[in-house]
C-alpha positions in Angstrom: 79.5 97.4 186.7 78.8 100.8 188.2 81.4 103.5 187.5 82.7 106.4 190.1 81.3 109.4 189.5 84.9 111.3 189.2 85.8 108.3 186.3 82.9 109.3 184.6 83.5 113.3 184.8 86.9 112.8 183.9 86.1 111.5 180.6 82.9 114.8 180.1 85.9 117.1 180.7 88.2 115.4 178.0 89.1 117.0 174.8 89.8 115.2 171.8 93.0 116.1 169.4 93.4 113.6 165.9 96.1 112.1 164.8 96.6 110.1 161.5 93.0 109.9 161.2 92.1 108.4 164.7 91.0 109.8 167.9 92.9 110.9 171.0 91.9 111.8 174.5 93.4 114.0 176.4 92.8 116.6 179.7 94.0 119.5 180.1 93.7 121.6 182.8 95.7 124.2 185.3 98.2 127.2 185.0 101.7 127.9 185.4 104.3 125.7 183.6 103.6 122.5 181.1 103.3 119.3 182.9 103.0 116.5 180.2 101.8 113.2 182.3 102.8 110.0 180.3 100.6 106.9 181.1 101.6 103.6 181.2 100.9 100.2 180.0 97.8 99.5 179.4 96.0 102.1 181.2 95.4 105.9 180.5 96.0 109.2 181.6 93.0 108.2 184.5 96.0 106.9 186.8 97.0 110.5 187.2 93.3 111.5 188.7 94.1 111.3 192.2 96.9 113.8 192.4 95.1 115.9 189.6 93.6 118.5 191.7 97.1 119.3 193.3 99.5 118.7 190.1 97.0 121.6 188.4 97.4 124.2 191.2 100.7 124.2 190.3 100.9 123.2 186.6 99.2 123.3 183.3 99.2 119.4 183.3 98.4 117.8 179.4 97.9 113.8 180.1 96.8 112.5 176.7 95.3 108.5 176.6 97.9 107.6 173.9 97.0 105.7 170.9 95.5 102.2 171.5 95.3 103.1 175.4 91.8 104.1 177.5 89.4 106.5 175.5 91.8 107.2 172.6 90.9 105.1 169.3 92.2 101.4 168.9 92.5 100.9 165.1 93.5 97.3 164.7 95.6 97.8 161.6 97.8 100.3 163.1 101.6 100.3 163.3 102.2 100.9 166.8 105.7 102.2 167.9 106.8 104.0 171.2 108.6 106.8 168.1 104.8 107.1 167.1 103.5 107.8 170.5 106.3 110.3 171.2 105.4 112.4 167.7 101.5 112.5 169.2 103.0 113.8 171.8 104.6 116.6 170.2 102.1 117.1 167.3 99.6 117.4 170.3 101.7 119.8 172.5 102.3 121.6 168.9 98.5 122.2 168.1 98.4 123.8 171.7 100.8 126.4 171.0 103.5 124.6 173.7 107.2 124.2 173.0 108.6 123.5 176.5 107.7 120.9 179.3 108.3 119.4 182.1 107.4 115.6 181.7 106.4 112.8 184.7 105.8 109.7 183.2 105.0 106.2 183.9 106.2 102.5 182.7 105.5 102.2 179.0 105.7 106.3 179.3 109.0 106.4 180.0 110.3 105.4 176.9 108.4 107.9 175.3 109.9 110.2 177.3 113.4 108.8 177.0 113.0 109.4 173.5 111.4 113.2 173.6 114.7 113.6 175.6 117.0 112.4 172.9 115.5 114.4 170.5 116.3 117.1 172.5 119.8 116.4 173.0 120.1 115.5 169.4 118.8 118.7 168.2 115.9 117.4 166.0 114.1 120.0 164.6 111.1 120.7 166.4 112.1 118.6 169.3 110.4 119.8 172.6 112.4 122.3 175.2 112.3 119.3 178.5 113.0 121.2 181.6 112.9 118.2 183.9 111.6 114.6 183.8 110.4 112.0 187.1 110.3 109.2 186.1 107.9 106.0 187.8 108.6 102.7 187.7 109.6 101.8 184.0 111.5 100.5 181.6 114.8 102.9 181.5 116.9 100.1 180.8 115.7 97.5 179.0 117.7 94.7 180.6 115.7 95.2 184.1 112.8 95.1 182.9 110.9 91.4 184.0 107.6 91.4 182.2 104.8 89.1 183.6 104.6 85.7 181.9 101.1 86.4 180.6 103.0 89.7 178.6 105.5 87.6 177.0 102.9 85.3 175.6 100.8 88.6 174.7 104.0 89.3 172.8 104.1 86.1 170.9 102.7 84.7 168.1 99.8 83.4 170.7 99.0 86.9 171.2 95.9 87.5 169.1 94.4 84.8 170.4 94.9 84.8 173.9 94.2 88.7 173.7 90.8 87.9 172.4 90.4 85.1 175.5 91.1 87.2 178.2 88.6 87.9 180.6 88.0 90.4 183.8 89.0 87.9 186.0 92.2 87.2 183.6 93.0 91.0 184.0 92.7 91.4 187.5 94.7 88.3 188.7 97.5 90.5 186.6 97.2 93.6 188.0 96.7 92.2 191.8 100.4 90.7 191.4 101.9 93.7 190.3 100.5 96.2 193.1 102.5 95.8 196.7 98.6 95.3 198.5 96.0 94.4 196.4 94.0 97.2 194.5 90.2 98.1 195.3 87.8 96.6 192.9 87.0 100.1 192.1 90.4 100.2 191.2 89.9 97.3 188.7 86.4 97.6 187.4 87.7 101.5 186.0 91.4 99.8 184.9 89.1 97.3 183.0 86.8 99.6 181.7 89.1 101.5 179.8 91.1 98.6 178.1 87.3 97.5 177.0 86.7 100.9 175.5 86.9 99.8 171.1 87.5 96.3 172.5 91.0 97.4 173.2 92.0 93.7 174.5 92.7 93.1 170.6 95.4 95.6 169.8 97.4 94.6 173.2 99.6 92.4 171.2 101.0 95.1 169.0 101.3 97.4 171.7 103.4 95.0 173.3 106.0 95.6 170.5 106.9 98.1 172.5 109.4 95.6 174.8 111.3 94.7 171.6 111.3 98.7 170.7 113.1 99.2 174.0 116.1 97.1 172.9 116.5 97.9 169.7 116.5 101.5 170.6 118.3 101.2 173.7 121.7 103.1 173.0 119.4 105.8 172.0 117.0 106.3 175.1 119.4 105.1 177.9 122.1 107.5 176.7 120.3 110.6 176.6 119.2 109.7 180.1 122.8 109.1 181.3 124.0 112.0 179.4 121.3 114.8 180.3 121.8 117.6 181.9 118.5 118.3 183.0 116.9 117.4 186.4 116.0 113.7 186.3 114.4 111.9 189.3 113.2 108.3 190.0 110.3 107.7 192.4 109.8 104.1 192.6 107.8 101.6 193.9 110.1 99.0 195.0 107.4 95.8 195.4 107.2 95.8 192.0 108.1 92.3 190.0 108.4 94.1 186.7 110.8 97.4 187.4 110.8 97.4 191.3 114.6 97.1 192.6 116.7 95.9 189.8 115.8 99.1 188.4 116.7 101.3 191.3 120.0 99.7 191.4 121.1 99.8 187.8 119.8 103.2 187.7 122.2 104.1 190.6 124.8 102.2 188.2 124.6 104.0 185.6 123.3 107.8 186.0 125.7 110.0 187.8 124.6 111.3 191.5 121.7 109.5 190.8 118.1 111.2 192.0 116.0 108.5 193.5 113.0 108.0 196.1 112.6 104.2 196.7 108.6 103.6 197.9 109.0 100.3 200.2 105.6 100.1 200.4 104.3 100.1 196.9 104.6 98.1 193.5 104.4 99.0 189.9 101.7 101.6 190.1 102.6 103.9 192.8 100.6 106.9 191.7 97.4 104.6 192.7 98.6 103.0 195.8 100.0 105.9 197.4 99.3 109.0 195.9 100.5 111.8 198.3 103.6 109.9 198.4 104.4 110.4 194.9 103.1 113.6 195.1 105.3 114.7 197.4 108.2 113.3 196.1 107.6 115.0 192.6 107.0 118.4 194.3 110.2 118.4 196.1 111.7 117.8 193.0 110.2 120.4 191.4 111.1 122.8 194.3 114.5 121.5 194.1 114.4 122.5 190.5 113.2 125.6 190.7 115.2 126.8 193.2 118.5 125.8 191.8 117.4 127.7 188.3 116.7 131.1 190.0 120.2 130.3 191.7 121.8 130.5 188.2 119.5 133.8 187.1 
């Protein structure tokens, strides 16, 4: 299948950073303050190209492919955890000479972040200094999150096998229900070609452990969110069948003056189906932010 040019640049520009042993993409580009972009399940940090030229005018923007995810290594005997992905994160930052971010994250990203913020709010040692976090459609609370049938059997003890089964046409039939309009095969054919990078369709059902991470965590992530004191804002896409409105609205439940932007036109990935939207939503955050610290100064 032929490949964008810009999909294939992105990867030439990539650097690679190792942890444990294996492999992991990552970009980094811009100046000014930290942006750490956290992908989501199961793509890579290539959902954040098309508001990458803007995001690094304003920011230094680090969007790793986490472990198991797009040009980062797959090991099959791996023990994948979201507490893992969030110390890559930091051992990463750490190698880079960066303490202090801001984060914007996405789905399965946003329990990483949930958990860099309770570290923070714990006081770990060498927890990272989070100035603000956006998140996008993902699982804050575990008990909105409706995963797609095909996710829960992924999950199961069927897993390995279907994971080895599925084909292109498998892959896209997910991805089309998900989005509020039906993605570009362009779209696909790069979304497909990074989860076939190291045959990545075999370690899905581990990564998947991540759904059962989410609850037994849970007390953890959702109360460092509730509890924060930092700028926290929701953009989300609210045709989304996984964390589309029941999110939104138990997010207004439970975080106080709750910051939210509610995309009626978009579904679980809205950084690819409208772009400048999100773009614009995260900016004025960030404006919002900024102005309100130099109010303090």
């Amino acid at each position: 299948m032929p490949l964008t040019p810009a999909f294939e640049q992105w990867r030439r520009d990539g650097k690679t950073y190792r942890h444990r042993g294996h492999g992991i993409f990552y970009r980094d580009q811009g100046q000014g303050p930290v942006l750490l972009a956290i992908h989501g399940f199961p793509s890579a940090s290539w959902d954040w190209h098309p508001m990458w030229r803007e995001l690094t005018a304003r920011f230094r923007v680090i969007a790793p492919d986490m472990l198991g995810y797009g040009w980062s290594d797959k090991p099959r005997r791996y023990a994948y955890s979201l507490m893992d992905q969030a110390a890559m994160q930091r051992a990463l930052l750490a190698s880079l000479g960066i303490d202090r971010v801001h984060i914007l994250a996405h789905d399965y990203g946003v329990s990483v972040a949930s958990e860099l913020l309770a570290q923070q709010q714990l006081g770990e040692p060498g927890a990272l200094a989070v100035d603000s976090i956006c998140f996008l459609n993902g699982g804050v609370f575990p008990e909105t999150h409706q995963p797609l049938v095909i996710q829960r059997l992924l999950a199961s003890r069927l897993g390995p096998v279907l994971a080895r089964l599925t084909r292109k046409s498998d892959f896209e039939r997910g991805f089309r229900r998900i989005f509020a309009a039906p993605p570009a095969q362009d779209v696909l054919d790069e979304l497909w070609c990074l989860l076939r990078h190291q045959d990545g369709r075999r370690v899905l059902p581990k990564l998947l452990g991540y759904m059962a991470e989410r609850r037994l965590h849970r007390e953890r992530w959702v109360t460092s969110v509730v509890n924060t004191r930092i700028p926290v804002r929701l953009i989300d896409g609210t045709v989304d069948p996984v964390s589309g409105k029941s999110l939104v609205k138990r997010f207004r439940e439970l975080v106080s003056n709750a910051d939210v932007v509610e995309l009626a036109h978009a579904g679980h990935y809205p950084q690819l189906e409208d772009p400048q939207a999100v773009l614009r939503a995260f900016l004025a955050f960030q404006d919002t932010h900024a102005a309100h610290s130099r109010a303090l100064d």
